[in-house]
N, C-alpha and C positions, 0 to 999 in steps of 0.2 A: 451862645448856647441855643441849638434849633434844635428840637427832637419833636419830629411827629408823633402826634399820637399815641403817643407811649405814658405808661403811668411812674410815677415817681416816688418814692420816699423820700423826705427829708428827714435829715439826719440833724443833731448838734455834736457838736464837735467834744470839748471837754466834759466830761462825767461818762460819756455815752460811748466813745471810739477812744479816746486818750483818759491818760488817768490824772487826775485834778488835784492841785496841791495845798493842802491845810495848812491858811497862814491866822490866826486867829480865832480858829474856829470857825471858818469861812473857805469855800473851797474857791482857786483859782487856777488859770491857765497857766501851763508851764510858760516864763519869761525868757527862757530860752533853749534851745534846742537840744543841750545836755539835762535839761529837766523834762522834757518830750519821750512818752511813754504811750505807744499803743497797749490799750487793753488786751490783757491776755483773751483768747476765746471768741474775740469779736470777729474773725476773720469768717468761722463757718456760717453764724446764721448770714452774714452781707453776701456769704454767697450763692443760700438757699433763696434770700429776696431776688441776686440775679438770675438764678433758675428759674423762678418765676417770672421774669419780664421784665423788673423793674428795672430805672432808671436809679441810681443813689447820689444825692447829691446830698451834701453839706453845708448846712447853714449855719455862722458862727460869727459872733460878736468877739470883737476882738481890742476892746479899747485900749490895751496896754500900747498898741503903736500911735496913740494919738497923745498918751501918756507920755512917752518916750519909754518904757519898762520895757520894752519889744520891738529887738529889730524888722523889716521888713526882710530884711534877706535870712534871718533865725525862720520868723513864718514860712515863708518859701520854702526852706529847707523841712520844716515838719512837715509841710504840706505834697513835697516833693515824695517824701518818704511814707506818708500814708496813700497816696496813688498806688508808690510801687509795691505797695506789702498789701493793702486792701482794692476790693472791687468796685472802685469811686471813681464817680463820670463827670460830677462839676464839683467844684467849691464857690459857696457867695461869701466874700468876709465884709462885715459891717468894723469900720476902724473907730468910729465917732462914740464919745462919752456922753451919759446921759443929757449935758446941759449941752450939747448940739441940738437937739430937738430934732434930727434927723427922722426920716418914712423909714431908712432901714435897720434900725434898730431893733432886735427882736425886746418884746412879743410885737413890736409892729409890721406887717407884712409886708414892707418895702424888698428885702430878698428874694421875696416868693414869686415877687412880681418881674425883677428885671431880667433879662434878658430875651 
């Protein structure tokens, strides 16, 4: 991902763009792709921020594939399908579960930084 000069929003993925599912009174990522839900409404303002210049990209922890709860080709697939419906120019996915100790784990900024 090279983009000059250009400003950018980061985005998270479930609660914000997708719609997030209450398993205990705890919200989580859909585990597969018949659970995969774009937010209704989200598509105008993503495309007022690309009227204004921005870049959109997507930043989203994803540990259910490190879990095994999530396939990688289920991900692909919602990933595929929010390009083609929304105005989205990268996605960073973090796969690692808290005890990796991983830099790209949100809130740590290891996504912000790569590419």
């Amino acid at each position: 991902m090279n983009y000059p000069s250009h400003k950018a929003v980061f985005l998270d993925r479930d609660g914000v763009l997708t719609k997030s599912h209450v398993r205990n009174g705890k919200p989580y990522a859909p585990r597969n792709f018949f659970e995969f839900e774009i937010l209704p409404n989200i598509k105008a303002p993503l495309n007022a921020l690309k009227r204004m210049g921005y870049i959109l990209i997507v930043i989203t922890n994803q540990p259910d594939i490190r879990r095994g709860d999530l396939s990688v080709v289920d991900l692909e697939k919602m990933h595929h399908q929010m390009k083609s419906e929304l105005p989205l120019d990268h996605f960073e996915v973090c796969t690692h579960v808290d005890e990796d100790h991983c830099e790209c784990r949100k809130p740590k900024p290891g996504m912000l930084k790569s590419g």
